[in-house]
N, C-alpha and C positions, 0 to 999 in steps of 0.2 A: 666255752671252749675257744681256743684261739688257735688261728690260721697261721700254719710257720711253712715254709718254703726252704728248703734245704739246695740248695743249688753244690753239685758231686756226688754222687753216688759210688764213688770207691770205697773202699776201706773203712775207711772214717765217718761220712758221708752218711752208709747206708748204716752204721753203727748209730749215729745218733736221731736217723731217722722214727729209726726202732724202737729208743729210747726214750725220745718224745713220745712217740704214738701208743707205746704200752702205758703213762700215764692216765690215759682216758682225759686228758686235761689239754691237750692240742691236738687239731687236723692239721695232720702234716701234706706236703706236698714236695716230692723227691724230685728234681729236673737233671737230667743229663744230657750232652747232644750223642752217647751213645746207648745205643737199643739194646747192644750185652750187657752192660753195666746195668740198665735199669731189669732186666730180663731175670737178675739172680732173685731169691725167693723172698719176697719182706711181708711183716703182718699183714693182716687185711686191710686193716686201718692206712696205710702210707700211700697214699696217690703219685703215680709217678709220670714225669711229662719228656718227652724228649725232645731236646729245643739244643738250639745250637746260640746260646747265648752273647754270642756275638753280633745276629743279627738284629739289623739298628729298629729298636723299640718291642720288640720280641718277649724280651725276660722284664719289661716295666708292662704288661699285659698282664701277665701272670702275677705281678706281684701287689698288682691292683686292689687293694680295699685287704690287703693281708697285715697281720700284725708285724711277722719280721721278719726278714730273709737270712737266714746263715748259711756263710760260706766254706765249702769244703771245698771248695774247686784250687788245683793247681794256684801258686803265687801270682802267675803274671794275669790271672785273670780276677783277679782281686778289685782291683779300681773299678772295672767295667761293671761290678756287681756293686760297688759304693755307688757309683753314679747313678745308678737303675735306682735303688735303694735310696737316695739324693730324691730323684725327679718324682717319685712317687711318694713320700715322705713316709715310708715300711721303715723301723728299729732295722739297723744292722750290728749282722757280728760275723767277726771273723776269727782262723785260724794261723794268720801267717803269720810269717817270721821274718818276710823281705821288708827293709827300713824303709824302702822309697816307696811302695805300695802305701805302707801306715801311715809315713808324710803327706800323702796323698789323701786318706782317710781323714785326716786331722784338719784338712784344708775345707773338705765338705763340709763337714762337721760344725762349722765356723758360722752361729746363726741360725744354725738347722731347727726346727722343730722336732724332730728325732731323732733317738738315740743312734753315736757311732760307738762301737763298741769294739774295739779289734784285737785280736791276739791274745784268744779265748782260752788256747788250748794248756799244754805243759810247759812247754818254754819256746818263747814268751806266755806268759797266763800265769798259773798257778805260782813257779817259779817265784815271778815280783811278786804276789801276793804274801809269801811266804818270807821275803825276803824285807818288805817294807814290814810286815806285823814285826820281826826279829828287832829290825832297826829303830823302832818308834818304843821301845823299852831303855832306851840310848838318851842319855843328857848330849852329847856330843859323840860324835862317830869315828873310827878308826877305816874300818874297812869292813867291805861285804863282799862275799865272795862266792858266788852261784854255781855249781856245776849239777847238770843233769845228761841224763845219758838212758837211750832206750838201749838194749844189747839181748842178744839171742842165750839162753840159759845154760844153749851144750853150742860154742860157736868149732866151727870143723872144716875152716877154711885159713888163707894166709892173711886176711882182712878180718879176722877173728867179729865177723859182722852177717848180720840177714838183714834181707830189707821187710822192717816193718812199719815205716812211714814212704811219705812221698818220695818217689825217685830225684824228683826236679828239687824239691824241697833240701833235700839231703844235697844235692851238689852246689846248690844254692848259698848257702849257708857256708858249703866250704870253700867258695870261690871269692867270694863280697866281702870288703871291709867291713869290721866291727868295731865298735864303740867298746872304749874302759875309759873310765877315768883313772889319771894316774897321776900321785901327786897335788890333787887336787884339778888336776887340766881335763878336760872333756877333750880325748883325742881319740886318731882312727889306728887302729893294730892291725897287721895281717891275719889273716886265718891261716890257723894251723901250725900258728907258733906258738913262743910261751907253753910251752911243752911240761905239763910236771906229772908226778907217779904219786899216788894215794893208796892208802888199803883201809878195806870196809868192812868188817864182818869177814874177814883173813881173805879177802881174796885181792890181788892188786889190779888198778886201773889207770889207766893214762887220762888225761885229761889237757886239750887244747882250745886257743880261740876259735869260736865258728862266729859267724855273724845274726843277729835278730835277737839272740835269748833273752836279753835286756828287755825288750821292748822299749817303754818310754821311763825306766826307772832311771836311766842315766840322767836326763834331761829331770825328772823330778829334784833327784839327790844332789847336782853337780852345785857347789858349794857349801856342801853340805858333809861330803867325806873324803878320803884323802885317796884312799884306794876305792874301786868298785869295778870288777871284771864277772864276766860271763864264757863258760867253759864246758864244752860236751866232752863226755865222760866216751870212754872205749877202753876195748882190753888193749896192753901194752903192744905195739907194731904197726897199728892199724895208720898213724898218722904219718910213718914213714913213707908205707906204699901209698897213701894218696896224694902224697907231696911227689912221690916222681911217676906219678899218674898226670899227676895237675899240673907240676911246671915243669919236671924234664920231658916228658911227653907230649907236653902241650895240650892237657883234653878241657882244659880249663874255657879253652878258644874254639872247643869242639864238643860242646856239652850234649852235642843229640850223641854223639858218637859214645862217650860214655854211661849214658842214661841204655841206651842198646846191651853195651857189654857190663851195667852193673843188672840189667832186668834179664838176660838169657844166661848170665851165669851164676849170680845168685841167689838161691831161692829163699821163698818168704818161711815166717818158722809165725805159730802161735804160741812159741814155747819160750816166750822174752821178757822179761823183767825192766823196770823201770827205776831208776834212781834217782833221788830228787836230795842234794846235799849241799845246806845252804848256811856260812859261817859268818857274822857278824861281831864284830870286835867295836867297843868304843867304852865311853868312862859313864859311871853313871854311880850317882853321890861323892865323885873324885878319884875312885878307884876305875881301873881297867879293868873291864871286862869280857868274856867272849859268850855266844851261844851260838850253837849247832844246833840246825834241824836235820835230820838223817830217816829218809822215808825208805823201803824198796816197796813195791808194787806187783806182783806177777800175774799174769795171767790167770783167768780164773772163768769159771760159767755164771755167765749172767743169761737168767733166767733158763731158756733148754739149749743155750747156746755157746762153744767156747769161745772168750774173745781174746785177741792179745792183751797186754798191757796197755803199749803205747793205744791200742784203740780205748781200751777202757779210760783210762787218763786223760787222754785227749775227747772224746766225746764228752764223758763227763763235765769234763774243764769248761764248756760250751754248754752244753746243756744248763749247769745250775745257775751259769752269768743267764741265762735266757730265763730262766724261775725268777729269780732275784730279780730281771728286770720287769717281769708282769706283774710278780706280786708288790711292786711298786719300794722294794728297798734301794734301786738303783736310780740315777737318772734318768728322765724319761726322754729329753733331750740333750744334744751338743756331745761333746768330747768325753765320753768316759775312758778312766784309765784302769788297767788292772789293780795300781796299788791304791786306789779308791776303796776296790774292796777290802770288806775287814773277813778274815781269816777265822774268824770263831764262825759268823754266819755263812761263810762258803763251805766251812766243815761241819755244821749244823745242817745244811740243805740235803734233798734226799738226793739229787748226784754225786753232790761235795762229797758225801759219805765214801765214795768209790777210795778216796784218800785216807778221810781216818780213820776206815777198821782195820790199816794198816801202819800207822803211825807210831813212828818214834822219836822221838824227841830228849835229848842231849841237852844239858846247859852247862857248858865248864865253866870256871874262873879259871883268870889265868893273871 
């Protein structure tokens, strides 16, 4: 049995606490520095500590003689749990999406004895994973093109949105430059532009730049395709109201203030769906070709409990990178990347599974 340290107990958090510790195959240990969060009801099995992991050497105590620490805590506190994670030489893994934390990550990493593993979850995570398996069927590449989007099942508001991931995460993403390649250049886009309309299964969706979903796929692929973008999905309007939230109102420069009035006025739903829709164009035996991957995911009960989507997805996502690295298919030191994994074993593993008992898959020519 192997000792895992979950640092977050939100959402997410106490989702994959649960996850792990019903395997009978790890003692978890849940750390929050608040006493409600850890206070809500988890298996017997989940030890939980409340620590304010900020203070200096604190959360490198706890993580003393343990096999790995994963991170669910808020983005800006990402590094500080690599460094712990650094000094004590514990496997880390995380969930963000912020680019300058993962640069950070990448930097420890350099030398380590243990594994760094970041951006575990849906996007970035599975997303590249899905996205490099598409592209590696490719003699040469055209273009790849990522969109994923968690969204509420019945949305009943003028943001046609609930919040079912991180608050901070979510404004995060849509205030920070992002990475596409275009034209073959590795450059930075605004968020929230590049605006296009799709329909999936008859329903229509908008789809804009957010920042992070790449991960480090940019940087793998860059001369290698022409086009490569990353794009969260929403129903159609949503990117207008956040653009004169974000720049005619300025909350972009006042992000508590908006985190306030996106948490007291829109409420959380378990009733969300997840889409994962990832197209890949390029020649292979001379011809052009394309394939679509086209997942949804909804909500569902796992074991006597509902969970959202985005939890399921995202826990998962993290959890089976954590299987796959005990049972020794990953590296066990230095820099791992998501497109490292191979996509048959991450959907063969028993979390991965959370993705292919819902799986669809598309291959056009074109």
């Amino acid at each position: 049995m192997k000792n895992i340290v979950v640092v977050g107990a939100g959402k997410i958090g106490s989702t994959i606490a649960e996850m792990l510790s019903a395997t009978g195959d790890y003692r978890v240990t849940l750390v929050d520095r608040s006493a409600a969060q850890l206070a809500a009801e988890l298996p017997a099995g989940v030890a939980t500590q409340e620590l304010d992991i900020a203070a200096a050497g604190e959360l490198e105590k706890v993580l003393a003689g343990k096999f790995a620490v994963l991170s669910a805590a808020p983005f800006h506190l990402t590094t500080r749990i690599a460094e712990a994670a650094a000094a004590t030489g514990v496997h880390y893994l995380d969930l963000t999406e912020d680019v300058v934390s993962t640069r950070r990550v990448k930097e420890l990493a350099r030398g380590a004895k243990n594994a760094f593993i970041p951006q575990c979850g849906l996007a970035p995570g599975f997303i590249s994973i899905v996205a490099n398996d598409l592209a590696s069927r490719f003699d040469t590449l055209e273009s790849v093109r990522m969109r994923v989007g968690a969204l509420p099942q019945y949305p009943s508001n003028a943001l046609n949105y609930n919040l079912t991931w991180s608050t901070d995460g979510v404004i995060n993403e849509y205030c920070e430059p992002c990475e596409a390649i275009v034209e073959g250049e590795l450059i930075e886009v605004p968020p929230l532009e590049e605006r296009e309309e799709f329909s999936l299964d008859g329903v229509t969706y908008e789809a804009f730049n957010t920042s992070g979903g790449l991960g480090t796929l940019a940087e793998t692929l860059k001369g290698k395709v022409r086009t490569l973008n990353y794009r969260t999905i929403r129903y159609p309007g949503h990117a207008a109201i956040m653009k004169a939230l974000l720049n005619d109102l300025g909350l972009r420069h006042r992000r508590d203030v908006l985190k306030d009035i996106f948490e007291s006025a829109l409420p959380s739903t378990l009733q969300d769906v997840v889409i994962v829709f990832v197209t890949v164009s390029g020649r292979r035996n001379g011809r052009l070709l394309q394939e679509t991957y086209a997942n949804k995911i909804y909500s569902h009960r796992v074991g006597n409990i509902v969970r959202s989507a985005i939890q399921i997805t995202t826990a998962s996502g993290i959890c089976a990178v954590l299987d796959m690295l005990a049972d020794g298919s990953l590296p066990a030191k230095g820099f791992v990347r998501q497109e490292d994994i191979a996509l048959d074993a991450f959907l063969a593993n028993r979390f991965g599974r959370a993705y292919a008992q819902h799986e669809m898959v598309s291959r056009l020519a074109s």
